[in-house]
Structure formats: C-alpha cells, structure tokens
N, C-alpha and C positions, 0 to 999 in steps of 0.2 A: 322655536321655529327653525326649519332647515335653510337652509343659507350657503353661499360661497363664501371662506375665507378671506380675506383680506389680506396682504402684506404691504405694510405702510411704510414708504420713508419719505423723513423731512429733513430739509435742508436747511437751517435757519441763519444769518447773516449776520451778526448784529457788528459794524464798524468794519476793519480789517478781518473779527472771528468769526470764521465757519463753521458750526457744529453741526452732523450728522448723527442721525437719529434712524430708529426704525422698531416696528413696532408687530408682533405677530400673535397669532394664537396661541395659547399653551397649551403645550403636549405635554398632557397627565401623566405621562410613562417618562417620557425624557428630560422633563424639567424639573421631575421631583426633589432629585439630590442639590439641584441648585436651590431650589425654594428651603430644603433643608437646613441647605448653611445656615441660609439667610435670617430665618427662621429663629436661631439660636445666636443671634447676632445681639451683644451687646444692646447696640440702640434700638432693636427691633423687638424683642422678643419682651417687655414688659406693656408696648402699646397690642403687640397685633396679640398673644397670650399664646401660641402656636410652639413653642420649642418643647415640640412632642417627640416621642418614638418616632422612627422613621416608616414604622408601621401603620404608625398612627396618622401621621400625615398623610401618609399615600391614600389613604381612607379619604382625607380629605381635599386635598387637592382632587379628584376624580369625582366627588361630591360635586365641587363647588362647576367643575370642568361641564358638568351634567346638568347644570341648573338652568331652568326655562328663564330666567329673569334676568339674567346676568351673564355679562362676557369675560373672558382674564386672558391677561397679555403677559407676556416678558420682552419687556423695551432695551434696544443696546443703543450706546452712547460711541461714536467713533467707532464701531464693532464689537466692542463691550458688552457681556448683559449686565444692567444696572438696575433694572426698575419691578417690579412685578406692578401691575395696573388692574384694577377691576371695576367695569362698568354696570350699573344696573339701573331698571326699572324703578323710579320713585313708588310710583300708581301701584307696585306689587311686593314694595316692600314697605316693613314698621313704620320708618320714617319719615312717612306722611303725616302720622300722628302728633308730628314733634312740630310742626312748622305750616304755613299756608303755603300749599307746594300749588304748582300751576303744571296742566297737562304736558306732558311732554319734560317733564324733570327728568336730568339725566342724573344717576348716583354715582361716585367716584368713591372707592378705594385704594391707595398707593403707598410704597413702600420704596425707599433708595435702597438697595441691597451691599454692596461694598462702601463702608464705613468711610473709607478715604472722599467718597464725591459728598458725604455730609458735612460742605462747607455753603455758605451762603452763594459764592461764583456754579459753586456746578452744582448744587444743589436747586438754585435759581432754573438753571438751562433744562433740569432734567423733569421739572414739573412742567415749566412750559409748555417743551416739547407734548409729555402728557396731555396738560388740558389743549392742545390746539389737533393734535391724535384724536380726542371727544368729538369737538365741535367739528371735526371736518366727517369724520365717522359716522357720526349718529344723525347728524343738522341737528342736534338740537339747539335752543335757544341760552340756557340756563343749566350751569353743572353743581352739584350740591356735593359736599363734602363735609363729614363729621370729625373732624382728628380731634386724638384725644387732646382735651383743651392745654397739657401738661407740657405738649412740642412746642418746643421753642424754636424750632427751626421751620417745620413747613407750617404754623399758622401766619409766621411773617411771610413767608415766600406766599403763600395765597393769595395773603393781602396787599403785595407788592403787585405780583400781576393781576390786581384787580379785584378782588375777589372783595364780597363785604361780610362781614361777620352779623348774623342775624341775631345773637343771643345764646344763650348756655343751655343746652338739654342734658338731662338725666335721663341719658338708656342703661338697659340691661347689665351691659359688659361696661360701663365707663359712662365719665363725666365729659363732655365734648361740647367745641368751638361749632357752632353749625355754622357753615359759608358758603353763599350761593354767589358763582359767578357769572355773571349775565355775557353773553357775547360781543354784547356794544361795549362792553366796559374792557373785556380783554385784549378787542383789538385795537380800542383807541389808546392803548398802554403801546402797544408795539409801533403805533404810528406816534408815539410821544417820544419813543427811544428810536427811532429811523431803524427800525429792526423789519427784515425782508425775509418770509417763508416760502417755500415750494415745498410742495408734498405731491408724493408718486406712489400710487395704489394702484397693484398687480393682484390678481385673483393667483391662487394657490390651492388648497384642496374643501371638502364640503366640512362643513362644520355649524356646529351650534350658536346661534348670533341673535344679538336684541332687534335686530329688521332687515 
C-alpha cells in the first residue's frame, strides 16, 4: 500500500537517564553499506545468514525494501545508527502456521548493529525503544517475534520487557523462541519501572508501509 513516511522519535526517561531514539525508512540505495557491515558482524551474521557479496545484498535489501507485507527501519540511539528493525504482516506471512496468531499480529525482525551496545544496559534500551516504535506505529495489539532460540541476549531482553515465550517452532532457516508481546503486558512493565516515553512523528517522503 502507498503511504506517507514517517519519522519517529522517542524520548524515553527512565530515573535521572534520558535516551533518545528515532526511527525511519530505509533507503535501499543509502543504507546498504551500513546493513553490510552489519551484516558480516561477528554476532550477526550466523542468526540473520546474510554476510553476502555486497552485490548480493543490494539485491536484497531492495527486495525486502519492495515487499507489500512488510516495513524496514534503521533506528539511531543518541544519533547513532544501531538497529535495523523489520515489521510485518502475521496474516501474509508463514508464521501463522507455527502458532494461533490473532488478527492484527504484528511481525518483528531486529538486529543491534554495533557489537559494543550488545550488552544487557543498552541492549535493554534499544529493543524497547523498538517494540514501543511497533505499537505506537502500527496500534497494534500484539508484537510476535521468532529469534533464533540460540540468543542469549535478546530472548532475555524480550522476556524482560514482557514478552512471553509461547514454545519452540522448527522453520525453514532455524530453530526459534516464538514470543508474543501483548501491549498490556509491555506497558505495565514500564509503569513498574516509573519509566516515561514521548514520541514525535513527522511525515517525511511517500513510501511503501503496512497502513
């Protein structure tokens, strides 16, 4: 569906720390060499399986850029890019098959790009950030996320912000954690930790978007 862009930023509180957040489209042309790095990234490149040619990638990053079912962000941290983010349609992908999904599933994909914020402190701050980018994004109700069951790092961090593990599926590419986060459960995490967000969405240019 055609659509206006979005530029999103959040501002999230938690005690005396402020973290700045923000979250945009990806430009297939300009983001590529950073998804590259990334891409070939020690802790990355055995879950996402992507440390291709850069020919090859460009292929697919503009693939995925083009696809009616799904969104992709590059999220910055302080003005950092740190994050690659990909949303989709449950109802129009495989994934249904795996779980009793409920209308209006929203699909997550995510990736920390710079090796140094894969610590529990900012590794914490930067999915947050993400899943609260979803639900303000999308309205949906329920965010589903498959990582592979082997991360040790973002199946806690899920489960931390609330997220519950529904059980183990066997897909295609991998053995994976399935985890649906419900909205009531994410925000009554942040009203348990007196944690305070604002988020500011500015339109920007036309683009391809799930609504």
């Amino acid at each position: 569906m055609q659509h206006t862009s979005k530029y999103t930023e959040l501002n999230i509180t938690d005690g005396e720390k402020v973290e700045n957040f923000s979250f945009r489209p990806l430009d297939p042309n300009q983001d590529v060499e950073l998804l590259y790095d990334w891409m070939h990234q020690k802790h990355i490149a055995p879950f996402w399986k992507l440390n291709l040619p850069l020919s090859e990638l460009k292929r697919w990053v503009h693939h995925s850029a083009e696809a009616e079912h799904k969104d992709c962000y590059i999220g910055t941290f302080n003005g950092e890019p740190v994050c690659y983010l990909i949303a989709y349609s449950v109802e129009e992908d495989p994934i249904k098959e795996y779980y009793d999904d409920k209308q209006g599933d929203l699909g997550m994909h995510l990736l920390i790009g710079p090796r140094s914020y894969l610590n529990k402190e900012d590794g914490l701050s930067i999915v947050r950030a993400m899943i609260l980018f979803l639900f303000d994004r999308y309205n949906t109700k329920r965010i589903i996320g498959e990582p592979d069951r082997r991360n040790r790092i973002v199946i806690p961090i899920l489960k931390e912000l609330g997220g519950e593990v529904l059980g183990r599926v066997h897909l295609p590419n991998k053995e994976a954690a399935l985890i649906a986060g419900e909205k009531e459960a994410v925000f009554a995490k942040l009203r348990e930790k007196n944690i305070d967000v604002t988020i500011h969405t500015s339109m920007t240019v036309p683009g391809n978007e799930l609504v």
